[in-house]
PyMOL commands that place a pseudoatom at each C-alpha (Angstrom):
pseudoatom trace, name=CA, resn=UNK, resi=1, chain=A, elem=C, hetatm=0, pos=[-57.178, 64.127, -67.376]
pseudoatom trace, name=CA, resn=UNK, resi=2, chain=A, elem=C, hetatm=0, pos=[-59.597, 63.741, -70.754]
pseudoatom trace, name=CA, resn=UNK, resi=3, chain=A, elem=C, hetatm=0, pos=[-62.707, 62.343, -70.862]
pseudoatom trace, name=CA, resn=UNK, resi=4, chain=A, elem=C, hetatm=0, pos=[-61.209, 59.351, -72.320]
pseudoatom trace, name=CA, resn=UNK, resi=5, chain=A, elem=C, hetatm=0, pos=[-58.699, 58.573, -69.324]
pseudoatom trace, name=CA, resn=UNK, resi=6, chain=A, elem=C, hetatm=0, pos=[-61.973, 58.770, -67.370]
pseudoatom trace, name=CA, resn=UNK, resi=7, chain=A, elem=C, hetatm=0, pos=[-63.832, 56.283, -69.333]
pseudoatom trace, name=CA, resn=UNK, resi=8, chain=A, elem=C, hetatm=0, pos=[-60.511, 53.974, -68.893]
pseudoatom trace, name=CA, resn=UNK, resi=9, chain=A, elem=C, hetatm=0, pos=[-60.850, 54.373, -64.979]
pseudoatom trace, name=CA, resn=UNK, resi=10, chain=A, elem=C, hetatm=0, pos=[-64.633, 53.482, -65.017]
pseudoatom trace, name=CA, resn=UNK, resi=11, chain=A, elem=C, hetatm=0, pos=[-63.809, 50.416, -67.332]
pseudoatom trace, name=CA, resn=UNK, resi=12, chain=A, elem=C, hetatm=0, pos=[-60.847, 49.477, -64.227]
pseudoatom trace, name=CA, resn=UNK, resi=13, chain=A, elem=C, hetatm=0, pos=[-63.028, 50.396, -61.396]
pseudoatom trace, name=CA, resn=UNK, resi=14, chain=A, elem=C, hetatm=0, pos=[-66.209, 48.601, -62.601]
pseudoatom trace, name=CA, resn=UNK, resi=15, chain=A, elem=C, hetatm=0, pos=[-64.875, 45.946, -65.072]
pseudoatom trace, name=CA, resn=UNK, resi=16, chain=A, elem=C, hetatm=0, pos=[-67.536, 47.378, -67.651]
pseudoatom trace, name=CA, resn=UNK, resi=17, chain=A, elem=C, hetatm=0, pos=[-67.159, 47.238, -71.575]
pseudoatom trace, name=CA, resn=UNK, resi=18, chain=A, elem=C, hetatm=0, pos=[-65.698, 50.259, -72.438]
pseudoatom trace, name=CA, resn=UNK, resi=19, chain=A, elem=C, hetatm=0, pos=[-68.877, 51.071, -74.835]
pseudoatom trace, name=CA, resn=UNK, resi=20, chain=A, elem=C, hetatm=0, pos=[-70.647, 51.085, -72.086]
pseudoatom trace, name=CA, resn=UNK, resi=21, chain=A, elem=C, hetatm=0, pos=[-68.401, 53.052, -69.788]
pseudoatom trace, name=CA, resn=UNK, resi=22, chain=A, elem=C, hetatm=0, pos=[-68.031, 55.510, -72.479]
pseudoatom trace, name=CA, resn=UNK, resi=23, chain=A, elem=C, hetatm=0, pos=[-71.541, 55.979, -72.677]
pseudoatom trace, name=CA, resn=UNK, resi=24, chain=A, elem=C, hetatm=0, pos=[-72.162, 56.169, -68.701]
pseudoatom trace, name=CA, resn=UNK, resi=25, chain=A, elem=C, hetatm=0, pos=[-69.895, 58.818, -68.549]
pseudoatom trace, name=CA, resn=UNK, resi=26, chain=A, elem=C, hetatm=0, pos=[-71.071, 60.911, -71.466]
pseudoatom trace, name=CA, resn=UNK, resi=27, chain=A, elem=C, hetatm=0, pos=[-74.888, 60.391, -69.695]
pseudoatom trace, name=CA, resn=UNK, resi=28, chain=A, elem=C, hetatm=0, pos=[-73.564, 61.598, -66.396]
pseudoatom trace, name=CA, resn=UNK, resi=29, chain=A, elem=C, hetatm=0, pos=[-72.066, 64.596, -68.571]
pseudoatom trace, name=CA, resn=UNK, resi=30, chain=A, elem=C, hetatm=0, pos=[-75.719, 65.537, -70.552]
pseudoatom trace, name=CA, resn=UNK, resi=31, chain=A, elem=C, hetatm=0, pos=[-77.318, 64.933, -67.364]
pseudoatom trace, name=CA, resn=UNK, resi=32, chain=A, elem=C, hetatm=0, pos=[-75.241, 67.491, -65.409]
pseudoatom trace, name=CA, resn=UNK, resi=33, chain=A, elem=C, hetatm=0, pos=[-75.805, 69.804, -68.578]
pseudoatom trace, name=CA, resn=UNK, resi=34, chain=A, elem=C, hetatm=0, pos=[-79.560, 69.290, -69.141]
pseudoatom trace, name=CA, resn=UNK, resi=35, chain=A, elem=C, hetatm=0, pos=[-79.934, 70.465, -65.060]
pseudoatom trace, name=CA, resn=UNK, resi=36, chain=A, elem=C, hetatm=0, pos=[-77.694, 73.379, -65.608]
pseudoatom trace, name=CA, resn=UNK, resi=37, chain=A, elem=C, hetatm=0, pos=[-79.536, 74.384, -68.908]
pseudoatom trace, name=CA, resn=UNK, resi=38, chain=A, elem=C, hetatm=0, pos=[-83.114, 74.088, -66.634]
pseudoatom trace, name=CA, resn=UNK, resi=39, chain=A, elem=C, hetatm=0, pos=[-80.999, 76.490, -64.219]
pseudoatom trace, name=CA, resn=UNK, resi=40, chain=A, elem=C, hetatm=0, pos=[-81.295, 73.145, -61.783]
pseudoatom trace, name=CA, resn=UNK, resi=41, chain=A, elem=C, hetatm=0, pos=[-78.439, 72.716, -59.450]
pseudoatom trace, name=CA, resn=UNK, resi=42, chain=A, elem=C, hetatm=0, pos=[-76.555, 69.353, -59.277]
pseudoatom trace, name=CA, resn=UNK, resi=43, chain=A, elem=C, hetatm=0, pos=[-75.317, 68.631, -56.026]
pseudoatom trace, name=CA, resn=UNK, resi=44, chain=A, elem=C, hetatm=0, pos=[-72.904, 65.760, -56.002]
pseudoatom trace, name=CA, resn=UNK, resi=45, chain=A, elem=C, hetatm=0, pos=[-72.459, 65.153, -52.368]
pseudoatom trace, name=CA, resn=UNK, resi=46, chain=A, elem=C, hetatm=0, pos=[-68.460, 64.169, -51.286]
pseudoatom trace, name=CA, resn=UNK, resi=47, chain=A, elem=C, hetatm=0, pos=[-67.157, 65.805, -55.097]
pseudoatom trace, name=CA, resn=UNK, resi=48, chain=A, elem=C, hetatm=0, pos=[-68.732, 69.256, -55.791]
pseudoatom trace, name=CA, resn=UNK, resi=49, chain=A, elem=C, hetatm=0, pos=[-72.051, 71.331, -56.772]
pseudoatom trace, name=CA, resn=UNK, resi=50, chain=A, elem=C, hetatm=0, pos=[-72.539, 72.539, -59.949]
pseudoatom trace, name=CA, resn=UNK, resi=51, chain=A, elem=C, hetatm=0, pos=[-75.239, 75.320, -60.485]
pseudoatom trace, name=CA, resn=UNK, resi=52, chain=A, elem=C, hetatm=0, pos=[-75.485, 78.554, -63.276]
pseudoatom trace, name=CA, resn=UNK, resi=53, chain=A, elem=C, hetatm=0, pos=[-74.790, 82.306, -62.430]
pseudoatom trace, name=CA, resn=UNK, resi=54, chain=A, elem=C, hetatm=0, pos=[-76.247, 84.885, -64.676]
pseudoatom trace, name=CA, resn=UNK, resi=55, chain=A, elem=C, hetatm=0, pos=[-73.832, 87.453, -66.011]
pseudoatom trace, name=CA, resn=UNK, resi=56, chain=A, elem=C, hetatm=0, pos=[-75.275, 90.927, -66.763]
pseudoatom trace, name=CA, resn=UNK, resi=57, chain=A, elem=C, hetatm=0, pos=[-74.492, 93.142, -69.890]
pseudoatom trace, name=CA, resn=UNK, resi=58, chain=A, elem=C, hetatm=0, pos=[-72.363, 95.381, -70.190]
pseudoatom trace, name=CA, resn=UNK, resi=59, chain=A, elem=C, hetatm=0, pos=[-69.835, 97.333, -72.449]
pseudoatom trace, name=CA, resn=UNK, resi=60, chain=A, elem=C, hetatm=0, pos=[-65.966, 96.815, -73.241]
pseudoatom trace, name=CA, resn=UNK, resi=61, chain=A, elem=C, hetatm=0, pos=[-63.807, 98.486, -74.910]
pseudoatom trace, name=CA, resn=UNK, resi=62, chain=A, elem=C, hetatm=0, pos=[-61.687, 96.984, -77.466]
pseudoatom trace, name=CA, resn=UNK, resi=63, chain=A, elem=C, hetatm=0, pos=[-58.175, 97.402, -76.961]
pseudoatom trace, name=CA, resn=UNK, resi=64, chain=A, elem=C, hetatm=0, pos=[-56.956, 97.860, -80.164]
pseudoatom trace, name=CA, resn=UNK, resi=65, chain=A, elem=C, hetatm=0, pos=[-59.253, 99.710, -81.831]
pseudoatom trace, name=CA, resn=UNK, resi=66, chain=A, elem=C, hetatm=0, pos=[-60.621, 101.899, -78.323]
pseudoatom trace, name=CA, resn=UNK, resi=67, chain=A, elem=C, hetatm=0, pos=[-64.098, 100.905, -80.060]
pseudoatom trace, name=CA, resn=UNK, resi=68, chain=A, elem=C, hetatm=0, pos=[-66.424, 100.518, -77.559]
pseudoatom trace, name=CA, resn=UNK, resi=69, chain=A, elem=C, hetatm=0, pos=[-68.209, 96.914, -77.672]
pseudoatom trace, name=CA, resn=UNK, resi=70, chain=A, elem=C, hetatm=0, pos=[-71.841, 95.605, -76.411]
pseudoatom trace, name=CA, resn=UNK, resi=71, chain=A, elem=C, hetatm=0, pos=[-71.534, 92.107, -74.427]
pseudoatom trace, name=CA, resn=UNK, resi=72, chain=A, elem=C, hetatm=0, pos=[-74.715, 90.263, -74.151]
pseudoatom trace, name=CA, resn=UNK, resi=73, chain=A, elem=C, hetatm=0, pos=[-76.137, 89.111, -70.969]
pseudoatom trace, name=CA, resn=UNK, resi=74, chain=A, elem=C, hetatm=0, pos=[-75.018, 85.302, -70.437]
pseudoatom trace, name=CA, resn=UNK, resi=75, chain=A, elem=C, hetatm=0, pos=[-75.436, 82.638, -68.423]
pseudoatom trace, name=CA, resn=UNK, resi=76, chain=A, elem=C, hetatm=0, pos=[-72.002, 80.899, -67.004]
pseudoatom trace, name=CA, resn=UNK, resi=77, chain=A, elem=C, hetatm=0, pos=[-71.462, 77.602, -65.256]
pseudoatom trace, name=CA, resn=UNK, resi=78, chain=A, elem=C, hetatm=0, pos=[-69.834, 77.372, -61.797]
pseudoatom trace, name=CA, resn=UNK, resi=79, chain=A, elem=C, hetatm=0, pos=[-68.219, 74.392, -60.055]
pseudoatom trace, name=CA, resn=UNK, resi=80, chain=A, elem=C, hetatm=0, pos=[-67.966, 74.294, -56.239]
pseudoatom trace, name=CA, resn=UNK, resi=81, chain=A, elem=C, hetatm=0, pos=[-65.726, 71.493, -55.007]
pseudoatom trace, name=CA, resn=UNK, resi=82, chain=A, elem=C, hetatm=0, pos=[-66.840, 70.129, -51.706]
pseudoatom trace, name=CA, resn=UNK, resi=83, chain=A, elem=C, hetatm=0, pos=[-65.311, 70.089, -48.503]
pseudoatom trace, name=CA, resn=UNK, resi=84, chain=A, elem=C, hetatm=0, pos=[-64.320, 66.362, -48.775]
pseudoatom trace, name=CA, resn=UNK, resi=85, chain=A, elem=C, hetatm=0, pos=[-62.385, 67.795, -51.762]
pseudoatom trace, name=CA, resn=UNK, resi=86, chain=A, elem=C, hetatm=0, pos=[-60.905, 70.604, -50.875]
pseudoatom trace, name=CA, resn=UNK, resi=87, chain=A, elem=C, hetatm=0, pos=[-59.612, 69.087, -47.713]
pseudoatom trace, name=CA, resn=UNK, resi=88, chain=A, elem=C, hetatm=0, pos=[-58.057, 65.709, -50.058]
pseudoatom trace, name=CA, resn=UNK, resi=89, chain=A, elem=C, hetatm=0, pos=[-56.433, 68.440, -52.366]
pseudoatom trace, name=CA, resn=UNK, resi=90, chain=A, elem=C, hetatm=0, pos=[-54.539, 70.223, -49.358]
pseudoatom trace, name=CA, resn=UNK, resi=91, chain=A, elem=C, hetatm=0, pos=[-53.855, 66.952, -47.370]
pseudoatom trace, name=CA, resn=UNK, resi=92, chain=A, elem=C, hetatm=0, pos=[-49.908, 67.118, -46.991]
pseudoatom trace, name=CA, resn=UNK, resi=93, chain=A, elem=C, hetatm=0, pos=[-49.935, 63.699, -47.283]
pseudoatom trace, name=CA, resn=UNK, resi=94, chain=A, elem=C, hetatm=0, pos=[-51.323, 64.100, -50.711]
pseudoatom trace, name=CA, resn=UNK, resi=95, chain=A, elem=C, hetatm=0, pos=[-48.862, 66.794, -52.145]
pseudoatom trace, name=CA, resn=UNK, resi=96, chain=A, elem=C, hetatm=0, pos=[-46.070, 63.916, -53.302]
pseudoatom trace, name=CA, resn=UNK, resi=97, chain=A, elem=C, hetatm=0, pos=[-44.124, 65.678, -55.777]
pseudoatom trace, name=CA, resn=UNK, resi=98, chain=A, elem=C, hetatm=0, pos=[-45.829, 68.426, -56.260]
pseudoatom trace, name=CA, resn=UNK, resi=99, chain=A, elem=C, hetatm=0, pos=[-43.446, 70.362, -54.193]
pseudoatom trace, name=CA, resn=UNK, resi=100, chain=A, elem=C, hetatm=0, pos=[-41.799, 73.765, -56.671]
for i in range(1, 100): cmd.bond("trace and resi %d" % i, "trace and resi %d" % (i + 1))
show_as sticks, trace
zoom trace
């Protein structure tokens, strides 16, 4: 799912232009990413957390040249899904073809 299918199931679920469901969702989106870029946590109770984890430096070596190669310290996002979640992803009731 895109951002735009999610825009089309705001506009369903709310009956809202889809300007303006467009632009909820892309607020909801900067909002989440303004918080992360602060290093504030978004908790999203029932659907997930989102918070930052730093990454320290260090060196790799390039695999086709064996030259060795500095990675910079960087900070990465990381999305916990809640238990409500995890527990609606692995309800058998849920798993309709997606059986292998």
């Amino acid at each position: 799912m895109n951002k735009a299918e999610i825009v089309e199931r705001v506009v369903l679920a709310t009956e809202m232009p889809r300007r303006e469901a467009s632009l909820a969702v892309e607020a909801v989106c900067d909002a989440i990413i303004d918080s992360l870029k602060r290093g504030v946590e978004v908790d999203l109770r029932g659907f997930a957390t989102f918070k930052t984890r730093k990454k320290l430096p260090y060196i790799r070596k390039n695999p086709f040249t064996g030259e060795r190669v500095n990675m910079n310290a960087r900070t990465i996002p990381v999305f916990i899904p809640s238990q409500r979640m995890k527990e609606a992803l692995n309800d058998p009731k849920n798993l309709r073809g997606l059986e292998g």
